[in-house]
N, C-alpha and C positions, 0 to 999 in steps of 0.2 A: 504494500500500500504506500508507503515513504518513497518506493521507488517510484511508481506511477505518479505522484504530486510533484517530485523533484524535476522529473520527464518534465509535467504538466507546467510546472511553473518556469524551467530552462525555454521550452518552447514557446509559451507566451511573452517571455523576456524577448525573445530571437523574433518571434513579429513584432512586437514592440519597436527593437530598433530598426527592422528595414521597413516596417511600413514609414517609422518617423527619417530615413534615410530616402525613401521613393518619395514622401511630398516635398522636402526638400530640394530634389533634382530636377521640381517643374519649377520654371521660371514663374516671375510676378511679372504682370504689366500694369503698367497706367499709361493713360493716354486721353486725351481732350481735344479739341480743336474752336476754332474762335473765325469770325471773319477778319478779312484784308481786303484795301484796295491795293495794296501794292504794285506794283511790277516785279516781272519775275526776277530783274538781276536784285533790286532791292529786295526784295522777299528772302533769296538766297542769302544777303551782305546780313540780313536780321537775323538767320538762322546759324551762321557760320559763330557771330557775336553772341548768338547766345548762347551754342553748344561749347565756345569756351568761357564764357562767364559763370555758366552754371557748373563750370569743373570738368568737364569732357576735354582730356588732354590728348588724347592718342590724335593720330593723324585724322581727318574727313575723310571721307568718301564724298565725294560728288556724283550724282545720277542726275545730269544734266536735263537728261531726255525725261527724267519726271520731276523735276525740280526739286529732289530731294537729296538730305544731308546728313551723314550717320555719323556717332561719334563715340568712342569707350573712354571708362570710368573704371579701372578694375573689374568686376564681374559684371558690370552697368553698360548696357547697350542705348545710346538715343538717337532716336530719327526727326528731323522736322523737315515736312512734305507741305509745299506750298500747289496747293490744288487752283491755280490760280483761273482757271475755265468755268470756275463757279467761286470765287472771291472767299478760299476756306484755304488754312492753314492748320497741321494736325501733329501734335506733340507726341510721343511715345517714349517712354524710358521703359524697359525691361533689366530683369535682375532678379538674384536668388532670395532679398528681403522685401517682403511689402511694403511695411515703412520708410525702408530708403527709397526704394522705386519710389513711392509717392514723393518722399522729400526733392528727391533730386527732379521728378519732371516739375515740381510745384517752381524750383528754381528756375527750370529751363524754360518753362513757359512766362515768369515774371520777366525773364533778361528778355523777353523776344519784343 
């Protein structure tokens, strides 16, 4: 009977941690978007300004062809896409903490 409990209890430790090890391995997003009249090269010069004000140091990515702008943060992904065919502009931070995902797009959308 101690064996069976100790079983029981060893293996509900061992889902324990990989269940709490799998939701940890899905990312968090946040994202928002706002309108613009901008134009496109300004729309782009707001988003470059603001993916590195908001602490996004790694290099950009430029996707010309959709006017969008990617940038890393340590494990923190963010995009800002100037949807300029219908005057919207659209934030995304992704990352392994909710809390920081939200902190840092809250930043990245204030610099913009």
């Amino acid at each position: 009977m101690a064996r069976k409990t100790l079983t029981a209890l060893v293996a509900g430790a061992l889902f324990t941690l990989f269940a709490a090890t799998a939701m940890a391995a899905h990312p968090q997003m946040t994202w928002s978007g706002q309108k613009t009249t901008m134009e496109k090269k300004l729309c782009m010069q707001h988003a470059e300004s603001a993916l590195r004000k908001a602490g996004f140091k790694a290099e950009f990515y430029i996707d010309d062809a959709h006017a969008t702008l990617y940038g890393a943060q340590g494990d923190y992904i963010a995009s800002v896409r100037c949807f300029l065919d219908v005057q919207f502009v659209v934030f995304i931070v992704s990352g392994p903490n909710g809390s920081e995902t939200s902190r840092l797009h809250d930043a990245l959308q204030g610099q913009f």
